[in-house]
C-alpha positions as CSV (number, residue, x, y, z in Angstrom):
1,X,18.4,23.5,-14.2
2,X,21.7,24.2,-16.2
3,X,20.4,21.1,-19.0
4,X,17.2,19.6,-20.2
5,X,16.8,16.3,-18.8
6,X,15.9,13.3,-21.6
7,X,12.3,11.1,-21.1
8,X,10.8,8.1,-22.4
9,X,7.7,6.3,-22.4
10,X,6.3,2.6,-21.8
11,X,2.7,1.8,-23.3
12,X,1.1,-1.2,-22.5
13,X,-1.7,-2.4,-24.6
14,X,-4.6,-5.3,-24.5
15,X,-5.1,-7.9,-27.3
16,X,-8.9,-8.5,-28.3
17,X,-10.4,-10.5,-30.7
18,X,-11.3,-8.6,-33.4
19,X,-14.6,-10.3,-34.2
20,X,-16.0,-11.0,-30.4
21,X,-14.0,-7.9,-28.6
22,X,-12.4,-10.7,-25.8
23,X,-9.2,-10.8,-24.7
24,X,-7.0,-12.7,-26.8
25,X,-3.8,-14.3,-25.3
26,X,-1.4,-14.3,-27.9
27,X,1.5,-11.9,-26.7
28,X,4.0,-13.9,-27.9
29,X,2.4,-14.2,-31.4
30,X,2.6,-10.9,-31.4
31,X,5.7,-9.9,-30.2
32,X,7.6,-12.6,-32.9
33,X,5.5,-10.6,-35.6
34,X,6.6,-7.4,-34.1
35,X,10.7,-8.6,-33.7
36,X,10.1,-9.3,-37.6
37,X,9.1,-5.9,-38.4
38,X,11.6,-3.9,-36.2
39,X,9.8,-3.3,-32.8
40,X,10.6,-5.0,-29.9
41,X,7.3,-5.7,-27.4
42,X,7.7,-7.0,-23.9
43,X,5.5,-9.5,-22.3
44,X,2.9,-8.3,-19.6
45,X,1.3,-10.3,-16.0
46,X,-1.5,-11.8,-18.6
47,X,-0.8,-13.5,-22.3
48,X,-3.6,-10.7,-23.3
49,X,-0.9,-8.0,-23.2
50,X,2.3,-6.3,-24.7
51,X,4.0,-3.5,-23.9
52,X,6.4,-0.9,-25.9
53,X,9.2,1.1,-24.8
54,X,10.4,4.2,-26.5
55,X,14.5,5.2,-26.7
56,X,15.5,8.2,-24.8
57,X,14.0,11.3,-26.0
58,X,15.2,14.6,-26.1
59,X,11.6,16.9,-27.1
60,X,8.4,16.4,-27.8
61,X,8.3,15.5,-31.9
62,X,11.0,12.9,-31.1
63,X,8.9,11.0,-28.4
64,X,5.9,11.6,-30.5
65,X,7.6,9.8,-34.2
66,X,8.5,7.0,-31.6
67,X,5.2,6.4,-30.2
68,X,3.5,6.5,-33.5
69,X,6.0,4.0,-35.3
70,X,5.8,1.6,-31.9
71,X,2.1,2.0,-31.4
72,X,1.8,1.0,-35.6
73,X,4.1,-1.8,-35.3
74,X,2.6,-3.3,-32.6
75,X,-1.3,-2.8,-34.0
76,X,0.1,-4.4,-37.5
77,X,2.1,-7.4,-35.7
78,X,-1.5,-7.9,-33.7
79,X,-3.3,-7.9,-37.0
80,X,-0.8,-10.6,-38.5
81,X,-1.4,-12.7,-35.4
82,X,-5.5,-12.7,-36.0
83,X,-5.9,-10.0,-32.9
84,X,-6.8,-6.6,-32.7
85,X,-4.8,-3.7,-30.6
86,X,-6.3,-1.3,-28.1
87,X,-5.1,1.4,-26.0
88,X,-7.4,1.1,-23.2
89,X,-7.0,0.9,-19.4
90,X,-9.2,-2.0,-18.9
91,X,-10.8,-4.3,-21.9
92,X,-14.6,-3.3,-22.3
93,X,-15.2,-7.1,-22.7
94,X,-13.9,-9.3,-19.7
95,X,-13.7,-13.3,-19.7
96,X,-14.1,-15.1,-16.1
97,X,-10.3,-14.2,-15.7
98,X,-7.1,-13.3,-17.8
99,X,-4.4,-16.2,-18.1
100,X,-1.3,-15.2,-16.9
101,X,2.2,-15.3,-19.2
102,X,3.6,-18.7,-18.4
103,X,7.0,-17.3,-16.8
104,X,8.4,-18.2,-13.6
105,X,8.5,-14.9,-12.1
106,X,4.7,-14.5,-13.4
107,X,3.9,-18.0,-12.2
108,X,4.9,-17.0,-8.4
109,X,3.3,-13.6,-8.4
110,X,-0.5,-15.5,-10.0
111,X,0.3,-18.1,-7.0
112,X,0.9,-15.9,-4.3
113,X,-1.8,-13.1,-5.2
114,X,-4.7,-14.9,-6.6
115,X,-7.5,-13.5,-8.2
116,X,-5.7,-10.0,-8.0
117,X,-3.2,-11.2,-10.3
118,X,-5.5,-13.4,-12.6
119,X,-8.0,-9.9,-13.0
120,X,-4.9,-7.9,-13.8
121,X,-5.6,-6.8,-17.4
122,X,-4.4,-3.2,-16.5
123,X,-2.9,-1.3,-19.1
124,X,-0.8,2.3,-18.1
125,X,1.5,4.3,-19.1
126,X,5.0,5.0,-17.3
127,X,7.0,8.4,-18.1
128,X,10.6,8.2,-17.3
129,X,12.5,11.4,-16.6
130,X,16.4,11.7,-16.2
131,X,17.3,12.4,-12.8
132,X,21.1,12.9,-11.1
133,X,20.5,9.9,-8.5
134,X,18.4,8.1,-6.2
135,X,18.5,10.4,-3.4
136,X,17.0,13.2,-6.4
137,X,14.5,10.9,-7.2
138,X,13.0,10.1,-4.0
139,X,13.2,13.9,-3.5
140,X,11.3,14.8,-6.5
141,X,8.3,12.2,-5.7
142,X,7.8,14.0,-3.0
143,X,6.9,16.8,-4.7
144,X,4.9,15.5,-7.5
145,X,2.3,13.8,-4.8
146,X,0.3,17.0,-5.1
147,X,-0.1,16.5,-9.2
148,X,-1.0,13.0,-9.7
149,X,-4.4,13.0,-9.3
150,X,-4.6,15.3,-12.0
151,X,-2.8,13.3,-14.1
152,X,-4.9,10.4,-13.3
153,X,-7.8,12.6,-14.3
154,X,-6.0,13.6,-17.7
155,X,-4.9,10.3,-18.9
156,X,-8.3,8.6,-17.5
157,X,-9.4,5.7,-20.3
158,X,-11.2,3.1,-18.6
159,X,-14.8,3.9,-18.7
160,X,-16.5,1.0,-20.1
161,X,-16.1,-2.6,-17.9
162,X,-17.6,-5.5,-18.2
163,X,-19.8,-4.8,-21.0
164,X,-21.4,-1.8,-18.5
165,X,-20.4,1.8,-17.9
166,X,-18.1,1.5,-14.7
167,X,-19.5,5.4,-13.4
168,X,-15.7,5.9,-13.4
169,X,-13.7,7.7,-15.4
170,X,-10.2,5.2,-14.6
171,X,-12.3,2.1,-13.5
172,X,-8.3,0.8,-13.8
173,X,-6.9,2.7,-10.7
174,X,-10.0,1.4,-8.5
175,X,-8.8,-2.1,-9.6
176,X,-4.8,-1.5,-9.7
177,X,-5.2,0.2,-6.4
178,X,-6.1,-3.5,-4.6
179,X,-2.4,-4.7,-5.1
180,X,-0.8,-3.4,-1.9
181,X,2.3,-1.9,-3.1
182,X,-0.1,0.1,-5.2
183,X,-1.5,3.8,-5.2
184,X,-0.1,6.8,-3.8
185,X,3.4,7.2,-3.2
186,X,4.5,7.5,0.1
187,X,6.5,10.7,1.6
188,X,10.1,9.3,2.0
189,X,12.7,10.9,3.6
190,X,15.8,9.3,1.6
191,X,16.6,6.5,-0.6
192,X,17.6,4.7,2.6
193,X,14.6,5.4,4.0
194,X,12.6,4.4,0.5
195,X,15.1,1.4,0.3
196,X,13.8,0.6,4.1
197,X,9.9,0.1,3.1
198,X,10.3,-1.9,0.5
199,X,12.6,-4.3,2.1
200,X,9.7,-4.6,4.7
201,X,6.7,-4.6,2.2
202,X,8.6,-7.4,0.8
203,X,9.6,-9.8,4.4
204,X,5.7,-9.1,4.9
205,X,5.0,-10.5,1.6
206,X,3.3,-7.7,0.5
207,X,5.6,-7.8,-2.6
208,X,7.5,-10.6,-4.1
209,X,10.5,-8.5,-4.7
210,X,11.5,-5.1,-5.5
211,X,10.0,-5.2,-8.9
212,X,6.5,-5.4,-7.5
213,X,7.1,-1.4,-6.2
214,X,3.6,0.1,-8.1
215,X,4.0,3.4,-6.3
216,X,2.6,5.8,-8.8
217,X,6.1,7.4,-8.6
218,X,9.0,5.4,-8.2
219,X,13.2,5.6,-8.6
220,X,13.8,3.5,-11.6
221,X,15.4,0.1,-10.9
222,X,17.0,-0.1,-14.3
223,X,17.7,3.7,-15.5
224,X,18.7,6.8,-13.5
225,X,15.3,8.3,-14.1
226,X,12.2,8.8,-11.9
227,X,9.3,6.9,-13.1
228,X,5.6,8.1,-12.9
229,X,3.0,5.4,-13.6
230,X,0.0,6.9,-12.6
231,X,-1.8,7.0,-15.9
232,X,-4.3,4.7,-17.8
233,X,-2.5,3.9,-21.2
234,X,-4.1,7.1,-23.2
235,X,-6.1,7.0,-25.9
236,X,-3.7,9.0,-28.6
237,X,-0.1,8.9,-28.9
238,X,-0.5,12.7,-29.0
239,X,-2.4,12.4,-25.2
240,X,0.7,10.3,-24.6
241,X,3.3,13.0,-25.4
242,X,1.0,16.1,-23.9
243,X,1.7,13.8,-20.5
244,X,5.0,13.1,-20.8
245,X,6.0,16.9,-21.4
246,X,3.8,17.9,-18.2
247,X,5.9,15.2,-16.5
248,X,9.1,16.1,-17.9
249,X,8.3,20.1,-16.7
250,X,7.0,18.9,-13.3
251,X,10.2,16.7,-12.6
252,X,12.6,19.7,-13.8
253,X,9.9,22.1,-11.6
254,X,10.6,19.8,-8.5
255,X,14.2,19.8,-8.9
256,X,14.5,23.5,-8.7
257,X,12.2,23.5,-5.9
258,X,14.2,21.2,-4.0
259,X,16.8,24.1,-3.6
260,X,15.0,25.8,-0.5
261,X,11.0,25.7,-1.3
262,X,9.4,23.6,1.3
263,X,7.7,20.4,-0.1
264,X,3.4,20.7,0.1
265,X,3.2,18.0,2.9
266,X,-0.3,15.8,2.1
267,X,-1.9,13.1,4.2
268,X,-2.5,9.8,2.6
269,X,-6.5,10.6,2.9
270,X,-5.9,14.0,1.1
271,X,-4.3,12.1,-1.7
272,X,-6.7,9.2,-1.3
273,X,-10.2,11.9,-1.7
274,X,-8.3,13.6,-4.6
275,X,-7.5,10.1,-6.8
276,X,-10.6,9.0,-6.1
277,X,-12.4,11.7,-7.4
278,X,-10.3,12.0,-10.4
279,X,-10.7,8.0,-11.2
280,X,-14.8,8.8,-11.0
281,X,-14.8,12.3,-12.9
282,X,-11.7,12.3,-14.9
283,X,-11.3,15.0,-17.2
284,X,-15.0,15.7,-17.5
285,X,-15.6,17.1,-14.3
286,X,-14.1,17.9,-10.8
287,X,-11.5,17.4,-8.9
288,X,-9.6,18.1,-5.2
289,X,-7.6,21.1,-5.2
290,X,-4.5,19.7,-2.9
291,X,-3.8,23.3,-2.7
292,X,-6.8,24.7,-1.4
293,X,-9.1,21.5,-0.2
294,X,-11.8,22.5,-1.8
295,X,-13.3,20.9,-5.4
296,X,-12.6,23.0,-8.8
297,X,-13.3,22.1,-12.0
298,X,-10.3,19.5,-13.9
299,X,-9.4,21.8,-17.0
300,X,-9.3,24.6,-14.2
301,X,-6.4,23.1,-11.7
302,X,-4.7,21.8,-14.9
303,X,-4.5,25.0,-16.3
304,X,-3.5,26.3,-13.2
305,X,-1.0,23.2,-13.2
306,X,0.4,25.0,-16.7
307,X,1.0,28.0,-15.8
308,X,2.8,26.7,-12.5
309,X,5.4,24.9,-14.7
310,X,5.3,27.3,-17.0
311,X,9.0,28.6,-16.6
312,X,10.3,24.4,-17.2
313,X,8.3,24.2,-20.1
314,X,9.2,27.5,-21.8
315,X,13.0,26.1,-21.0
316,X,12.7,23.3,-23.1
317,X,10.2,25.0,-25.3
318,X,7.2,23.1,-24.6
319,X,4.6,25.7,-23.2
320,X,2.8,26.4,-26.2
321,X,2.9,23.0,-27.3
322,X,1.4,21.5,-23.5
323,X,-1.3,24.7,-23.4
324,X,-2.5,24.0,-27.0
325,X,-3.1,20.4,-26.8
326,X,-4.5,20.3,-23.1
327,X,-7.4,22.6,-24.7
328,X,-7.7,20.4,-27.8
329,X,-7.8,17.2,-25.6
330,X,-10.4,19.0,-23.7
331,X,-12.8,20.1,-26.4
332,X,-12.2,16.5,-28.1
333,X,-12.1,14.3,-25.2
334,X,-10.0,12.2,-23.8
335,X,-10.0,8.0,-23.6
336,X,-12.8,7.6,-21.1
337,X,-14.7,10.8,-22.6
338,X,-14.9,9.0,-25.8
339,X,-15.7,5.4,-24.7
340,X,-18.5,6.9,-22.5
341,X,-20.0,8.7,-26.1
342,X,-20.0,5.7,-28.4
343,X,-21.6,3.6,-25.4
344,X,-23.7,6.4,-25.3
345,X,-25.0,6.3,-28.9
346,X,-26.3,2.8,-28.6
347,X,-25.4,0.8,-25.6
348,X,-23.6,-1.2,-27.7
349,X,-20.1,-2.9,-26.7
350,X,-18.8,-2.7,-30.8
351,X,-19.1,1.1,-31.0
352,X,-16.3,1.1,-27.9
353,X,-13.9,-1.6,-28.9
354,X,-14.3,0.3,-32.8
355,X,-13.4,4.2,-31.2
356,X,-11.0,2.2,-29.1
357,X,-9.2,0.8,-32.1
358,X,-9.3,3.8,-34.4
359,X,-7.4,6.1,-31.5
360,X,-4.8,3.8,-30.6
361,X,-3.7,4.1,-34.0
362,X,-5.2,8.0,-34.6
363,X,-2.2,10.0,-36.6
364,X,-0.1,6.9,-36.9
């Protein structure tokens, strides 16, 4: 690629009550707080949620000064509204179901869905990468298939469910993956052809428009990006940027790819096997090698995943940046790594929502 291409990120985030750890719904609270002190929050599915956007980013310190001054904006507009922030795939705490924000759109998807929508609570994180056009888009999730289980396993922050260990890492993609315009993103041939499914996910009734595609990679409706939304909201706004940059790289990657190397073909129950285990393991343990079908330990393929994009990322300057912190998020832990030790220490729900808390807002 002749030019860097700009990113940005979307964080969505659950409201608890600070003194029983329950979801709280009180978005818009919240979000009137945050308008007052500069930082615009959207409304999510359930009244328990908000989401932040970031501007368009050109490296790695920009995105990261963003995040911290959304991500404190947001955690202080909570406070003023008596509730307490967490980036955290799933709420630890869970009541018999969320309500959802009284919109119409909102109001039609709760009525046509059911209990899917009314056990949303899912929290992720979507990286948006400048692309030339549709057709590049589509072309580029093509080739990022083979990555986002290892993504998944990077980003994985949903341990703890229910007031119980889940025994999965992302306990959030087994749940997200029962919408059914959810999970791994399809092979396409073309935007015509992407355009083509989605029309008929959506006469089946599979979707209620075009704005219910969850494909883990999608063409952006609203920007010319390509948006991946395969990750549990991380823990740290620094986890946040070490994904985004390993996005950014693999987008720039696919693109001069797509010049004359073929494209890794995968079946569905290749991909299926390798999200699977990275939503159980995360990045504690193993995962699927797409490459060579066996299993591998996570830090090793990601590594591997490194040095693969290493020529993008030493464009833009970001390899030593993307190698250092993948081995400090290693040796500290990631989201689910460090919900799984402070239920460890006690069995107690507190010590989760308390780590959860103090990393949503870690270097902010």
């Amino acid at each position: 690629m002749t030019s860097h291409p700009t990113f940005g990120v979307e964080e969505e985030f659950l409201l608890i009550d600070p003194h029983s750890g329950a979801p709280l719904p009180v978005n818009r609270e919240v979000a009137e707080h945050a308008e007052r002190r500069g930082v615009d929050l959207q409304l999510e599915l359930t009244s328990c949620q908000v989401e932040t956007a970031t501007k368009v980013c050109d490296d790695p310190a920009e995105l990261l000064s963003q995040l911290r001054r959304l991500r404190r904006g947001a955690a202080d507009a909570a406070d003023a509204a008596g509730a307490r922030l967490l980036a955290v795939g799933l709420p630890p705490t869970l009541p018999e179901h969320f309500p959802v924000t009284d919109t119409p759109r909102y109001r039609q998807i709760a009525s046509r869905f059911g209990m899917i929508a009314r056990e949303q609570g899912i929290s992720g994180c979507h990286v948006h990468v400048a692309v030339p056009d549709r057709d590049a888009a589509i072309r580029v999730s093509n080739r990022l298939r083979r990555w986002l289980p290892l993504l998944l396993a990077l980003t994985a922050n949903s341990a703890i469910y229910r007031n119980a260990d889940s025994g999965h890492a992302s306990w959030r993609h087994i749940l997200w993956s029962r919408w059914p315009s959810a999970g791994p993103t399809p092979y396409f041939a073309s935007a015509d052809d992407y355009d083509g499914a989605v029309q008929m996910m959506v006469d089946s009734g599979a979707m209620l428009d075009a704005g219910m595609v969850y494909w883990d990679v999608r063409p952006s409706a609203n920007f010319p990006t390509v948006e991946v939304r395969v990750a549990d909201v991380p823990a740290t706004v620094a986890e946040t940027v070490l994904h985004a940059a390993l996005i950014r790289a693999a987008v720039m990657t696919a693109l001069d790819d797509d010049r004359g190397t073929p494209v890794v073909q995968l079946s569905g129950h290749e991909l299926n096997a390798a999200y699977w285990r990275s939503a159980h393991d995360g990045l504690a343990g193993e995962a699927v090698d797409l490459g060579g079908h066996g299993c591998a330990p996570v830090i090793d393929l990601l590594r591997s995943m490194v040095d693969h994009l290493a020529p993008a990322l030493r464009t833009v300057g970001d390899f030593g940046f993307v190698a250092d912190e993948l081995e400090r998020v290693y040796g500290e832990g990631n989201g689910a790594m460090r919900q799984q030790a402070a239920w460890g220490r006690r069995g107690e729900i507190a010590d989760v929502l308390d780590e959860a808390a103090a990393a949503t807002v870690e270097g902010c």
